[in-house]
ZAPA-744759 format. One record per residue: residue in three letters; y, x, z of N, C-alpha, C in turn. Coordinates in steps of 0.1 Angstrom, whole numbers. Layout:
% residues N
R type  n_yy  n_xx  n_zz ca_yy ca_xx ca_zz  c_yy  c_xx  c_zz
R  ALA     Y     X     Z     Y     X     Z     Y     X     Z
...
//
This chain:
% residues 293
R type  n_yy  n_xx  n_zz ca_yy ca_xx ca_zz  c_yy  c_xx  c_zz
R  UNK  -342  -817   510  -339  -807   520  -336  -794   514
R  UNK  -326  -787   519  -326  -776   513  -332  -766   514
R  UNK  -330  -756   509  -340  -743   506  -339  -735   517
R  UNK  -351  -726   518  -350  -711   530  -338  -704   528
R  UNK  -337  -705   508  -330  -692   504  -315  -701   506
R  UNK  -312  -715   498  -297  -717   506  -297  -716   518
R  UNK  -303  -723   531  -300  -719   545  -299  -706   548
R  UNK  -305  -696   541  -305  -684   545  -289  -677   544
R  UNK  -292  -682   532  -273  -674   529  -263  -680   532
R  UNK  -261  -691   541  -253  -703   544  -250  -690   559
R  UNK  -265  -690   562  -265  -682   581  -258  -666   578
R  UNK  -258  -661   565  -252  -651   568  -235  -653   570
R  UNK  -230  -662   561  -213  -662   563  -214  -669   579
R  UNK  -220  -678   582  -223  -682   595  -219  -671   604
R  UNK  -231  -662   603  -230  -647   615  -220  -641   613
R  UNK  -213  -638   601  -202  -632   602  -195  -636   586
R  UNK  -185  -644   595  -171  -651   584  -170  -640   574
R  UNK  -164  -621   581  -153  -618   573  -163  -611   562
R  UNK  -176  -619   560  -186  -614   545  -173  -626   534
R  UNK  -166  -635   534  -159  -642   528  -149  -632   522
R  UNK  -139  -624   531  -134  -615   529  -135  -603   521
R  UNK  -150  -598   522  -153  -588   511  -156  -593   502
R  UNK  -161  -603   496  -162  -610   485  -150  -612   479
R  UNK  -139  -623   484  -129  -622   479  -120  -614   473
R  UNK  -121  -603   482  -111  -591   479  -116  -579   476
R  UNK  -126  -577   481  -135  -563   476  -140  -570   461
R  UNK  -146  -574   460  -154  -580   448  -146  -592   440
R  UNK  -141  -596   439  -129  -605   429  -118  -606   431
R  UNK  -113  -592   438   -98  -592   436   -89  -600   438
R  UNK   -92  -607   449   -84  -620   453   -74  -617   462
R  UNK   -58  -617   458   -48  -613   468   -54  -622   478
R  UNK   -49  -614   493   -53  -625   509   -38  -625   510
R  UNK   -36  -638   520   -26  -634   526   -28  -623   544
R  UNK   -18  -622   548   -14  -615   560   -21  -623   569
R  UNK   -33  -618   577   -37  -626   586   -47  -614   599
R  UNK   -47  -622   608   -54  -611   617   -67  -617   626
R  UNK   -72  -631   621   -86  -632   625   -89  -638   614
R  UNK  -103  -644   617  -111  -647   606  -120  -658   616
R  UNK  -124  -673   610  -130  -677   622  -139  -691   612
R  UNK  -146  -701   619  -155  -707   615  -143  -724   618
R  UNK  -147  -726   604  -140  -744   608  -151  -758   608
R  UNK  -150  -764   613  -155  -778   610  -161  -779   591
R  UNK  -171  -779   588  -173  -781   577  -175  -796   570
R  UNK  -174  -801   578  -168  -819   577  -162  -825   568
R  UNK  -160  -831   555  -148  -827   547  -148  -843   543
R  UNK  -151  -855   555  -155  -868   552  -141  -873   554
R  UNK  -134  -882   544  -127  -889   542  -127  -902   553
R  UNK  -117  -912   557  -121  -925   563  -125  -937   548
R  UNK  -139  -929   546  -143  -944   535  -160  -939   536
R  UNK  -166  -948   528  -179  -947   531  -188  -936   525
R  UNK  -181  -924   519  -188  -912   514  -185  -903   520
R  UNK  -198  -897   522  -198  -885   528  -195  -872   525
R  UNK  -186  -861   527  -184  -850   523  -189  -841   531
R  UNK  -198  -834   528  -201  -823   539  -201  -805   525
R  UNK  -192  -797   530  -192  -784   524  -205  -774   532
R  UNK  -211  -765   527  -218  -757   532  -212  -749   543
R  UNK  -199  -745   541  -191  -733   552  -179  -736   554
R  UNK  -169  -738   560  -155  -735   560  -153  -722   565
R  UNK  -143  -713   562  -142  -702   570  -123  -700   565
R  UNK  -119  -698   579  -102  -699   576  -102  -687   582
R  UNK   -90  -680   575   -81  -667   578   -66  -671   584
R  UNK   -65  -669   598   -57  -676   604   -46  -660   609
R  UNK   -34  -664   612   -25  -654   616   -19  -647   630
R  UNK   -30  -652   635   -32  -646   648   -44  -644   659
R  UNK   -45  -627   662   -60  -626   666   -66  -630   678
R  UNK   -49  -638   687   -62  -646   700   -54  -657   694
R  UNK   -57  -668   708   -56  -681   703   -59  -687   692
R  UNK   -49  -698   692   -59  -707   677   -53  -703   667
R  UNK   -43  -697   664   -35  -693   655   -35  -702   645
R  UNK   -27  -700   635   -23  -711   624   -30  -704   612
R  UNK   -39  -716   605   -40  -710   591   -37  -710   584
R  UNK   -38  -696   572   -33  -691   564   -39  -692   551
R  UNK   -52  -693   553   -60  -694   537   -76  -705   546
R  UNK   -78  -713   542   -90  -718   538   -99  -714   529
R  UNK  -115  -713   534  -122  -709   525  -135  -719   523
R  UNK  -137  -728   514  -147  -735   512  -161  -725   506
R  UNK  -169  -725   513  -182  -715   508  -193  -726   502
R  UNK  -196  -727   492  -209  -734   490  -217  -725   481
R  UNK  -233  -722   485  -239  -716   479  -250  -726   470
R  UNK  -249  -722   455  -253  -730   445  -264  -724   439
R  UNK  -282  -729   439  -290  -719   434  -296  -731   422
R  UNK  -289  -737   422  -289  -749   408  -280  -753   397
R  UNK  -282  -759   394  -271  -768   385  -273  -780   394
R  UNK  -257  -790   401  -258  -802   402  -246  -807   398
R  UNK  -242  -813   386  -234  -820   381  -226  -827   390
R  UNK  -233  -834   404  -222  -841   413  -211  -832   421
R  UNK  -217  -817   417  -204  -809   427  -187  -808   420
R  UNK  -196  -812   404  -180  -812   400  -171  -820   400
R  UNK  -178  -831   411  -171  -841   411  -164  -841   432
R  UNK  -173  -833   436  -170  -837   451  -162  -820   454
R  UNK  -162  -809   442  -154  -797   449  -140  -799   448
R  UNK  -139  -809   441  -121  -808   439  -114  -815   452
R  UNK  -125  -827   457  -123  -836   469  -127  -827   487
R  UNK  -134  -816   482  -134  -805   494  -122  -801   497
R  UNK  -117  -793   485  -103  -786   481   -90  -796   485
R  UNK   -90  -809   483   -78  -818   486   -83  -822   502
R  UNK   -92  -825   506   -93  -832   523   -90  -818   530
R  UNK   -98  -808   526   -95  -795   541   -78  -789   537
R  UNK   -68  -794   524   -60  -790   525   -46  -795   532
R  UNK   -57  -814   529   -42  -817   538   -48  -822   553
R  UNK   -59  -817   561   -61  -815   569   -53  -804   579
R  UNK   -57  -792   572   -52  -775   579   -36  -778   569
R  UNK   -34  -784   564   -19  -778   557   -20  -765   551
R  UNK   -29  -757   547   -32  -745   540   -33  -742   528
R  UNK   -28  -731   517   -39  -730   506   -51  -729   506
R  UNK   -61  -732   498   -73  -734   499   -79  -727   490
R  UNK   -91  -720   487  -100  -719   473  -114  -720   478
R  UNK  -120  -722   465  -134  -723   465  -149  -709   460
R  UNK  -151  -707   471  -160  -694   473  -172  -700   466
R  UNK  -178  -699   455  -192  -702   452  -205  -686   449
R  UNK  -217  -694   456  -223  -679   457  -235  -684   451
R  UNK  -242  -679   439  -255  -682   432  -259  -665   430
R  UNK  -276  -670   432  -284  -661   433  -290  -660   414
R  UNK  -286  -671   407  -288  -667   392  -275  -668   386
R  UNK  -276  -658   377  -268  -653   366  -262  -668   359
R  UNK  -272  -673   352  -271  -687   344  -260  -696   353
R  UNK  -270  -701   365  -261  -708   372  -242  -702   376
R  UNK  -241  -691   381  -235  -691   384  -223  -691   368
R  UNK  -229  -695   358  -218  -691   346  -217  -709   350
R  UNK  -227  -716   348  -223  -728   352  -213  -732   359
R  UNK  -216  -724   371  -204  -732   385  -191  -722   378
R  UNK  -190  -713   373  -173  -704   368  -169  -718   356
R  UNK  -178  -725   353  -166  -734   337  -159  -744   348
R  UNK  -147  -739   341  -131  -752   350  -135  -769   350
R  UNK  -129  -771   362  -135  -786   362  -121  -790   362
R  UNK  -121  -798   349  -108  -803   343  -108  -817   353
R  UNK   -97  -823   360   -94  -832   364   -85  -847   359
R  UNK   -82  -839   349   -76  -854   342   -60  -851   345
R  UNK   -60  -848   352   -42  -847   352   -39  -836   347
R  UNK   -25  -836   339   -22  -823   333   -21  -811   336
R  UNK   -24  -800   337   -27  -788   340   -32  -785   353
R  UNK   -41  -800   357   -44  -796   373   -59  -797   369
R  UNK   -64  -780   372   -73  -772   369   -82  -766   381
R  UNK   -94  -771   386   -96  -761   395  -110  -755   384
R  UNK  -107  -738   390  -112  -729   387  -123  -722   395
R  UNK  -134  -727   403  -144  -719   409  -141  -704   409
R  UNK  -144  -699   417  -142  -682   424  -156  -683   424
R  UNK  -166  -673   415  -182  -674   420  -183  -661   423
R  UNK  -192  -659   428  -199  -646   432  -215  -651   424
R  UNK  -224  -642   414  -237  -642   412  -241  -630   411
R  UNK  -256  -628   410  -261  -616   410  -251  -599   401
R  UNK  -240  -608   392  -232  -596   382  -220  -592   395
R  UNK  -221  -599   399  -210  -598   409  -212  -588   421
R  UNK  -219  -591   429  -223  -587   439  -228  -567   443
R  UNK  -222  -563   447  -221  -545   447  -235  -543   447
R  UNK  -239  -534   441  -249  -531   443  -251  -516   452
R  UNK  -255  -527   467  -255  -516   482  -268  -504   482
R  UNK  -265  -490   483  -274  -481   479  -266  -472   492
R  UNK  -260  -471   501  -252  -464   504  -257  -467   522
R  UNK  -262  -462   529  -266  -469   546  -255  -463   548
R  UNK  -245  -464   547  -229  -465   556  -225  -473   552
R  UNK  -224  -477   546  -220  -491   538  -225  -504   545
R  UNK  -244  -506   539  -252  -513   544  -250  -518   559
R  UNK  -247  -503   568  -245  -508   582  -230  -510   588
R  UNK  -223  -516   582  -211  -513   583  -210  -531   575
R  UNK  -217  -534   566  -215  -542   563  -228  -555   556
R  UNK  -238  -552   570  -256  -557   570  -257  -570   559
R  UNK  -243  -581   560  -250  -591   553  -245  -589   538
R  UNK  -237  -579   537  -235  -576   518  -251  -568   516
R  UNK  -255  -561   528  -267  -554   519  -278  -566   515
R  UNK  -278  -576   526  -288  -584   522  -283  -591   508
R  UNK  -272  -595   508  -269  -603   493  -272  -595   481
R  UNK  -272  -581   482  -274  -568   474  -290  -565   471
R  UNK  -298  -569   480  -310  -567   476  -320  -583   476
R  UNK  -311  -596   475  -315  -605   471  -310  -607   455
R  UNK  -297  -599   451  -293  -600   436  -300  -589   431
R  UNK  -306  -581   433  -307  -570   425  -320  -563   429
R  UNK  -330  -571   432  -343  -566   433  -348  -561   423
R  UNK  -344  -566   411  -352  -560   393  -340  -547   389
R  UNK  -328  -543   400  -320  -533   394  -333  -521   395
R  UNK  -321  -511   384  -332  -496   383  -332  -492   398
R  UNK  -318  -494   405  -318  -480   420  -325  -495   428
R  UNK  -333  -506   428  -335  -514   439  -343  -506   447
R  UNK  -348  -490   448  -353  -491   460  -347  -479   468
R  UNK  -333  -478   466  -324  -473   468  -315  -482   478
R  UNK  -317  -497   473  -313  -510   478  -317  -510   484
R  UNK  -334  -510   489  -338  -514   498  -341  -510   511
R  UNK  -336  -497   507  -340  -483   518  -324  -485   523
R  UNK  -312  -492   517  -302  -491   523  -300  -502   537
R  UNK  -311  -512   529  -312  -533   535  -315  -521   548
R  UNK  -328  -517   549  -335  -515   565  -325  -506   570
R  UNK  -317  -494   565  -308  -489   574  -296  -501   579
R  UNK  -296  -506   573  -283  -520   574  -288  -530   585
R  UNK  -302  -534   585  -308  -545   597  -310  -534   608
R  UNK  -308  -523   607  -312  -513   621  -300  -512   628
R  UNK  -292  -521   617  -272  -520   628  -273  -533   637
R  UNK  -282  -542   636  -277  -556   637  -285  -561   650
R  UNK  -284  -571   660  -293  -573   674  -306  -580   667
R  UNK  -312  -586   674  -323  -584   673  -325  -601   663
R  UNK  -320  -609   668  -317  -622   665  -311  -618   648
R  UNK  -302  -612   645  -300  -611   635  -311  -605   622
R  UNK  -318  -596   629  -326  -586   619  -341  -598   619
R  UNK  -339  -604   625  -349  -616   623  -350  -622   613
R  UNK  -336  -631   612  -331  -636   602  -332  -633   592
R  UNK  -323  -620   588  -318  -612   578  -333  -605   569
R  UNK  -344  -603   579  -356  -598   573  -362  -614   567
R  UNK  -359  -621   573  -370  -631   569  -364  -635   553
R  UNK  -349  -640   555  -343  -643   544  -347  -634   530
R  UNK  -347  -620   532  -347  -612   521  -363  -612   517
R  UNK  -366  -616   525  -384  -616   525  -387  -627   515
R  UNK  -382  -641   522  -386  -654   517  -376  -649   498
R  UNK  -370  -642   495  -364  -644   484  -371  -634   474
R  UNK  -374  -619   474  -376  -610   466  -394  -614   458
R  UNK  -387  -610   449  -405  -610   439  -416  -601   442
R  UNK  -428  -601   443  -438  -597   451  -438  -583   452
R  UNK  -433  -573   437  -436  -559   442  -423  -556   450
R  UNK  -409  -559   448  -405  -555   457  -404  -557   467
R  UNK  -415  -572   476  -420  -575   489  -428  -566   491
R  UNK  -435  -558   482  -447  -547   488  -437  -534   491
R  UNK  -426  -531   484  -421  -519   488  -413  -521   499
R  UNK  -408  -530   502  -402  -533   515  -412  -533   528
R  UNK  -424  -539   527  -430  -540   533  -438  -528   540
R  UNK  -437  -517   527  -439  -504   527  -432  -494   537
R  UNK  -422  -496   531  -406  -492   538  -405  -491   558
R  UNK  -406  -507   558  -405  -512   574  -421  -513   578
R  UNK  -430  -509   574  -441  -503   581  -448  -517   586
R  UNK  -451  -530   576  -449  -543   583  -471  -543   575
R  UNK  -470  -540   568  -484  -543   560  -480  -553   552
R  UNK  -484  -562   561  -485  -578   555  -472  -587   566
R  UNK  -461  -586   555  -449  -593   568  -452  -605   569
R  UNK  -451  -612   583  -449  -625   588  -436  -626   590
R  UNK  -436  -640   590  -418  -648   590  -422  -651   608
R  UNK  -407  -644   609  -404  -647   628  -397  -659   629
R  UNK  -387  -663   623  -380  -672   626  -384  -684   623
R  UNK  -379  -694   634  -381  -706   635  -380  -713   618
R  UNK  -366  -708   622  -357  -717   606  -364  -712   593
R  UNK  -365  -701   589  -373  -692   581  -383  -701   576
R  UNK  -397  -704   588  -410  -702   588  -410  -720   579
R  UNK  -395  -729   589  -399  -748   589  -397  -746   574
R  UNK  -386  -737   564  -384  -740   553  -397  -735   543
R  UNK  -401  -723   551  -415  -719   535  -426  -728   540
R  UNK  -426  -726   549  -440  -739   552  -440  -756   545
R  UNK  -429  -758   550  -424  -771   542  -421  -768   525
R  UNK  -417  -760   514  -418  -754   505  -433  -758   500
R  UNK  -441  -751   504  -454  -749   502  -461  -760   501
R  UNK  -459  -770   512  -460  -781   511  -460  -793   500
R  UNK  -448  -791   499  -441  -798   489  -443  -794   475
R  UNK  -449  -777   473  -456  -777   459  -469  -778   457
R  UNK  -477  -781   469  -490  -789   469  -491  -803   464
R  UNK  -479  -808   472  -481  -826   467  -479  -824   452
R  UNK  -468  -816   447  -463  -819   433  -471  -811   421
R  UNK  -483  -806   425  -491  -797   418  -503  -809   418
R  UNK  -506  -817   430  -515  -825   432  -512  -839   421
R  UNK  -501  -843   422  -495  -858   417  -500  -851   399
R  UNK  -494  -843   398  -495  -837   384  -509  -844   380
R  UNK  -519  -834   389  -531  -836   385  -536  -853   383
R  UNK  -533  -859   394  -534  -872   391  -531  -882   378
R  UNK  -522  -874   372  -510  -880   361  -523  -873   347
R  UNK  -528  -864   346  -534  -855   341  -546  -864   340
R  UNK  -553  -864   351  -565  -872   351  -570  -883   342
R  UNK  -551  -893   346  -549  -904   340  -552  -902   324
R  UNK  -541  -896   317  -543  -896   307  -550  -893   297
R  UNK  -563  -880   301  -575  -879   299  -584  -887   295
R  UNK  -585  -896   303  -589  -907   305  -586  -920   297
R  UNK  -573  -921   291  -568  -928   281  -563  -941   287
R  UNK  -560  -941   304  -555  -947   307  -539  -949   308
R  UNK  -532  -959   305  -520  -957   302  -515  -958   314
R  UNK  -498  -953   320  -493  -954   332  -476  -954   331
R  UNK  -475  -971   334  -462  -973   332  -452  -963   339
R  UNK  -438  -963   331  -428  -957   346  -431  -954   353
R  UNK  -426  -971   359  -426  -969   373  -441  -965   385
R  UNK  -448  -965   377  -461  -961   384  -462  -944   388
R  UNK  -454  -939   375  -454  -927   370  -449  -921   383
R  UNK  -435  -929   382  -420  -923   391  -427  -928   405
R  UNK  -436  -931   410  -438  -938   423  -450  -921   427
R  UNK  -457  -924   421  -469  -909   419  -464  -896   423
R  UNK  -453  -893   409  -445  -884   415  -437  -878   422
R  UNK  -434  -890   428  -421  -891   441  -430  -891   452
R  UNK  -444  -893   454  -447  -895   467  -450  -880   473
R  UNK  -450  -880   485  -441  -866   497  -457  -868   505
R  UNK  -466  -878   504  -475  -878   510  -491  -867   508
R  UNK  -494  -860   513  -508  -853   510  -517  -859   504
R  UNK  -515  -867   518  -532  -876   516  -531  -883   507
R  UNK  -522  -893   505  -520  -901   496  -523  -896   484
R  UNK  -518  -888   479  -518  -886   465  -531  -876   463
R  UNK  -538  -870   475  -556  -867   475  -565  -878   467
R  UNK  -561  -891   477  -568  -901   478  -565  -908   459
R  UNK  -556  -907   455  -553  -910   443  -561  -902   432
R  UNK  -558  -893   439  -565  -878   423  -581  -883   421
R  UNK  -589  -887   439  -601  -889   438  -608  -900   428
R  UNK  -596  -911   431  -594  -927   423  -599  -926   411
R  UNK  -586  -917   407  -584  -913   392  -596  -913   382
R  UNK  -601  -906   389  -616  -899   385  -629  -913   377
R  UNK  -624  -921   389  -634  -934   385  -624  -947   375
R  UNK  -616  -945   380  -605  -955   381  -604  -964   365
R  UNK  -608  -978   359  -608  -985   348  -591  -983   343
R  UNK  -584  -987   352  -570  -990   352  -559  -988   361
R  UNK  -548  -984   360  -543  -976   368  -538  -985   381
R  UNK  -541  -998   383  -540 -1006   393  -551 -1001   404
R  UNK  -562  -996   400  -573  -993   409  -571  -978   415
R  UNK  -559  -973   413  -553  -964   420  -551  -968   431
R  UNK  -548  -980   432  -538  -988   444  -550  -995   454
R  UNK  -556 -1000   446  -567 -1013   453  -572 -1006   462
//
């Protein structure tokens, strides 16, 4: 399942597409073409065969500002806070379906919240054919303006939040942060929800206390639905895998041996109880079958 912090930044190009636009052209200098809306596409990118493509965002710059106008540029957005070796096999197959879908040029918007990763997603994914090269467009924390300015911030709410989720350890971050809360005081009520919860669920603890400072919260609670399912479930899921550990731990103490697959079953399991009930086992347990019994 994915993260608070990818869903979070997926909902910002969500709320407003033309955050694609300042990235591309404010921040990597990417000629646009001539276009006069900006709008959300189908992020669908499934072929008629039995794999599934799904991109995090589409967002097209089309050439006319009612109707449906024709587009002009496609924009695949996927936000990457990992390394997954399978993207470099399914971004080049985003880039070919939404292009001969829309008939458009296409590029690939990638947004990482680490430095490392995002050098990752920038190396060219060589395709085998001769000089056909795609080149990832990333945005990571080197990238990303550092927002200090509340005309700015509110003029442009979800670069501040990307600005004080890259740059919480900058010197001016609380310059950043005093710009984030002027920037969420532009935005309805639904949005500053969001936008607070996201930069909340993301920042390292002291700059959660000076924010917290800031917006007069004490001790902030998460408002949102989406926000609260992913840290709760989070939390969750580092209980079971702090718990399985211990189990694994127990075992070997113990000088009990524990094949693979026993191993990969222990730590794969998603259940509480289960792997409670195991750790307790452990404790008495001759052999690691009497985990199970």
């Amino acid at each position: 399942m994915p993260s608070s912090e990818h869903e979070g930044l997926v909902e910002l190009f969500r709320h407003r597409p033309e955050l694609v636009v300042d990235l591309l052209h404010d921040v990597l200098a990417v000629e646009l073409p001539r276009y006069q809306r900006v709008r959300l596409e189908s992020a669908d990118l499934t072929e008629l065969t039995p794999t599934e493509y799904r991109a995090d965002l589409v967002v097209t710059l089309a050439d006319a500002d009612g109707g449906i106008g024709a587009p002009v540029l496609a924009v695949v957005v996927e936000v990457q806070l990992s390394r997954d070796g399978g993207k470099r096999w399914s971004w080049p197959v985003y880039l070919a379906t939404l292009r001969a879908r829309l008939r458009c040029p296409v590029v690939l918007l990638v947004v990482c919240t680490d430095a490392a990763v995002a050098g990752w997603c920038a190396t060219p994914v060589e395709l085998g054919h001769p000089r056909f090269v795609l080149a990832p467009l990333v945005v990571g924390p080197r990238q990303v303006p550092v927002v200090t300015d509340a005309g700015v911030a509110c003029a442009a709410p979800e670069l501040a939040v990307l600005s004080a989720m890259a740059h919480a350890a900058h010197p001016d971050r609380d310059k950043v942060l005093r710009a984030l809360v002027d920037g969420l005081a532009s935005v309805d009520q639904e949005r500053w929800t969001l936008y607070s919860d996201v930069v909340f669920a993301a920042l390292p603890a002291a700059a959660r206390r000076y924010l917290e400072a800031l917006m007069g919260t004490g001790t902030y609670e998460y408002r949102s639905e989406f926000v609260r399912r992913y840290v709760l479930q989070g939390r969750a899921e580092g209980r079971v895998e702090g718990e399985a550990r211990a189990v694994l731990a127990v075992l070997a103490t113990r000088g009990i041996e524990v094949p693979d697959d026993v191993r990969a079953r222990i730590s794969g399991c998603t259940d509480v109880e289960q792997v409670e009930t195991w750790l307790r086992r452990a404790v008495t347990a001759r052999t690691v079958a009497d985990l199970f019994d």
